[in-house]
C-alpha positions in Angstrom: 72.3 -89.3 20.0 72.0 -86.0 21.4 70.1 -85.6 24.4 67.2 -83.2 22.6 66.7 -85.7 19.6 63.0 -87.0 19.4 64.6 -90.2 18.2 66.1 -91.7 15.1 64.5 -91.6 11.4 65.3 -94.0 9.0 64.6 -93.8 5.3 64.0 -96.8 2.8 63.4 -96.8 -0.9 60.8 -99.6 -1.2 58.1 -101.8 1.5 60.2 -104.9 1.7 63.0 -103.6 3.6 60.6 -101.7 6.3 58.7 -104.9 6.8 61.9 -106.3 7.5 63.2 -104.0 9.9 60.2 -104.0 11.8 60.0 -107.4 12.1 63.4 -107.0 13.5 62.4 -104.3 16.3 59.2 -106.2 16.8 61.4 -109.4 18.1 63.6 -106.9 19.8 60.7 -105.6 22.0 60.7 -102.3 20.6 56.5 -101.3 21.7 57.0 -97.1 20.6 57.5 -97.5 16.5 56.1 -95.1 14.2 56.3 -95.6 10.2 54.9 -93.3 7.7 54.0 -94.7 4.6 53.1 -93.3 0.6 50.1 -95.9 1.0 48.1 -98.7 3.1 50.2 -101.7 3.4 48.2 -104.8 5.4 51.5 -106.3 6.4 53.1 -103.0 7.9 49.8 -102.6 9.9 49.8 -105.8 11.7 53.6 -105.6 12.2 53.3 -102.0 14.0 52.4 -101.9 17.2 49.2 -100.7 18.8 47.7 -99.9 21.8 43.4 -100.5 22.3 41.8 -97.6 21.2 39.4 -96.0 24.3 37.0 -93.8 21.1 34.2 -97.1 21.7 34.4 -96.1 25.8 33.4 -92.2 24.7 31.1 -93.4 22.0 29.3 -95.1 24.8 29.2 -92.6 27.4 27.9 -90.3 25.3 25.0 -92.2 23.7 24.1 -92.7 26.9 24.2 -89.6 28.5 22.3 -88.0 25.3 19.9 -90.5 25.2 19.2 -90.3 29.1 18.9 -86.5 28.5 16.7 -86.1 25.6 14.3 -88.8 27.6 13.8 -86.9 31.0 13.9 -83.6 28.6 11.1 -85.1 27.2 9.4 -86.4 30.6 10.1 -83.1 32.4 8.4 -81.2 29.4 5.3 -83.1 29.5 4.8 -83.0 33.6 5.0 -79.7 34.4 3.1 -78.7 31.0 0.8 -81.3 30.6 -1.4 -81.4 27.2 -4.0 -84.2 27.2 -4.4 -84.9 23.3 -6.7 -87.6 22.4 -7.1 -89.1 25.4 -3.3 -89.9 25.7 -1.3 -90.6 29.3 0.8 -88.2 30.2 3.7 -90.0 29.9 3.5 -92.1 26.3 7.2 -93.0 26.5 6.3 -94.7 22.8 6.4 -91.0 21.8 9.9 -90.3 23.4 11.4 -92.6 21.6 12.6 -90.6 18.1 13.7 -87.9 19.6 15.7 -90.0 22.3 17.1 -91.9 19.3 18.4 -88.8 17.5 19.9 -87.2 20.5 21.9 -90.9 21.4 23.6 -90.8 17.6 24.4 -87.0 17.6 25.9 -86.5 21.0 27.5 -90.4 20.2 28.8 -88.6 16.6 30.0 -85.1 18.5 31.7 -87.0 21.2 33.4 -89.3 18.4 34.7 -87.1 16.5 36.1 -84.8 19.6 37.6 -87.9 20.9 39.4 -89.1 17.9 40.9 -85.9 17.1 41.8 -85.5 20.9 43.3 -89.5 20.7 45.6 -88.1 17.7 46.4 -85.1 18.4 45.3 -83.4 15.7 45.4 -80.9 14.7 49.3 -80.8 15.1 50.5 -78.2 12.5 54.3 -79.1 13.2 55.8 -82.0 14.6 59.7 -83.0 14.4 60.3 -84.9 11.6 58.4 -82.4 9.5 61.9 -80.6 9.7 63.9 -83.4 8.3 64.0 -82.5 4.4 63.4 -86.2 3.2 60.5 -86.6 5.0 58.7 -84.6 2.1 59.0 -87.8 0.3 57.1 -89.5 2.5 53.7 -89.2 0.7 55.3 -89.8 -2.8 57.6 -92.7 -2.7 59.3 -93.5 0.1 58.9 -95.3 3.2 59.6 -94.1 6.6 60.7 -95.7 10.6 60.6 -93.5 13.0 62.2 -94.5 16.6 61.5 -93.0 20.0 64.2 -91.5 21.7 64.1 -93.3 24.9 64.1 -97.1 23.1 66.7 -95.8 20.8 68.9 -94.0 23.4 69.1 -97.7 25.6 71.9 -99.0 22.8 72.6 -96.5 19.6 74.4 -99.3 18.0 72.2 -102.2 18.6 69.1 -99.8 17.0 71.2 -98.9 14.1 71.8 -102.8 13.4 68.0 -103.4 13.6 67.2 -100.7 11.1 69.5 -102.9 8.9 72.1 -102.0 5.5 69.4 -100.5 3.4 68.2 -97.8 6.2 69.4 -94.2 5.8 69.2 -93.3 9.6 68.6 -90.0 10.7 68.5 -87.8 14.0 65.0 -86.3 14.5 66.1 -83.3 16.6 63.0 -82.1 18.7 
């Protein structure tokens, strides 16, 4: 493998024989596998490794931080300009409440959607196996592995085994 290559693309025709190779690199201890896929397959899911997901952390932070915000917002507003209107305290934290509420789900839904698009890496307009020509097949009918250069580099040969016969293995050249 050249020393540029983003790692090593392999091609298969139907599900079964990607199930199979993964299985294969999963018992290898292969942790940086990515397959692309023409639709959802359960199986394929649970056999391709994943890392926790840190979007909940962000959801958090920011519901608390907007709901935190629109309260003293709220409490600030109603101190320094006080409006006594039918005999109510000045601060009737019952009142705060919807407008707390709202602020904890949009700055919650802002933050999400930032941090899944940041977590991805999307919007990426070009990536590397993009420039292989099968890879346009990938959303019609064909089924995709995907390799990372510095698990694949450790032993060529041993990685080309674990693809197995029925793999059309490819350089991705970065």
């Amino acid at each position: 493998m050249s020393d540029h290559a983003q790692g090593l693309l392999a091609m298969y025709e139907s599900a079964e024989p990607l199930k199979a190779a993964l299985r294969r690199f999963r018992a290898a201890g292969f942790g940086r596998l990515q397959v692309y896929s023409p639709y959802s397959d359960d199986e394929i899911d649970e056999l391709t490794p994943g890392r926790p997901t840190r979007i909940g952390w962000v959801l958090f932070a920011a519901g608390i931080v907007g709901a935190v915000s629109a309260y003293l917002l709220q409490w600030y507003a109603c101190r320094n300009y006080t409006l006594n209107v039918g005999g109510r305290p000045i601060h009737s934290w019952p009142s705060y409440i919807p407008v707390t509420f709202e602020l904890t789900v949009l700055s919650a839904a802002l933050a999400g959607l930032a941090a899944l698009l940041w977590f991805c890496r999307l919007p990426r307009l070009d990536h590397p196996v993009f420039n292989d020509p099968r890879f346009l097949r990938a959303s019609q009918d064909r089924f995709f592995l995907c390799v990372d250069a510095d698990e694949a580099l450790t032993d060529r040969q041993r990685t080309l085994e674990l693809f197995g016969p029925e793999a059309d293995v490819r350089e991705v050249p970065s």
